[in-house]
PLY file of the C-alpha trace (Angstrom):
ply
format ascii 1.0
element vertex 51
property float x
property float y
property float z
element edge 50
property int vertex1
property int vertex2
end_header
144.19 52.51 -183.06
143.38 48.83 -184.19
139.87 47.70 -185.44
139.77 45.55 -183.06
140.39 48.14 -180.18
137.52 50.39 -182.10
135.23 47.39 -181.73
135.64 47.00 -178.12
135.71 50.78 -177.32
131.90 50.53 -178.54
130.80 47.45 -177.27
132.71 47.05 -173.95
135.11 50.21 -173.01
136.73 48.92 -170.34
137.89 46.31 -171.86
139.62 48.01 -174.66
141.55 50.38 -171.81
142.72 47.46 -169.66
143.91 46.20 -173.19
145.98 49.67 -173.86
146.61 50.80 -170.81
146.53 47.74 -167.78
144.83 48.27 -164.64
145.75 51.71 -163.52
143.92 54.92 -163.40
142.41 54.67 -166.44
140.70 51.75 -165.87
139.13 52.72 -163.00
137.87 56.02 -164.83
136.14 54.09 -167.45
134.64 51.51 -164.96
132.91 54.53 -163.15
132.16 56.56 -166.32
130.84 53.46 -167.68
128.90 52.46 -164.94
127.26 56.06 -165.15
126.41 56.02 -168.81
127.62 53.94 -171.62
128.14 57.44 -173.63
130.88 58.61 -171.42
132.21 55.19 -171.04
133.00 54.83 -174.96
134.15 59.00 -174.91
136.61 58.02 -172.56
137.77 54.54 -174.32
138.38 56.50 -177.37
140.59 59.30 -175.66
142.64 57.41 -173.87
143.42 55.04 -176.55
143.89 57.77 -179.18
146.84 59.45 -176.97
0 1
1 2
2 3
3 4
4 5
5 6
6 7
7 8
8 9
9 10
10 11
11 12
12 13
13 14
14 15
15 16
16 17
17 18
18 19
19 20
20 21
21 22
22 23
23 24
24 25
25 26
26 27
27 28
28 29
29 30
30 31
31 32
32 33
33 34
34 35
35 36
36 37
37 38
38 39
39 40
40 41
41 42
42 43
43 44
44 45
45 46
46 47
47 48
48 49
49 50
């Protein structure tokens, strides 16, 4: 995991999973988690780009 993709996990998950993974799944996950909380938003970021 880049700084970079560290950076935007915190400020803007979503972001930083459409950057890893493309629109998919995942995405759409982290829009909803994010959208619920910015907590679980950034949890999520960080799992799926540590895989």
């Amino acid at each position: 995991m880049s700084i970079l993709t560290i950076i935007l996990s915190l400020i803007f998950p979503p972001l930083a999973v459409a950057l890893e993974k493309g629109a998919g799944k995942d995405l759409i996950i982290n829009i909803i988690l994010t959208l619920l909380g910015w907590l679980p938003g950034v949890i999520h970021a960080f799992y799926v780009n540590g895989k």
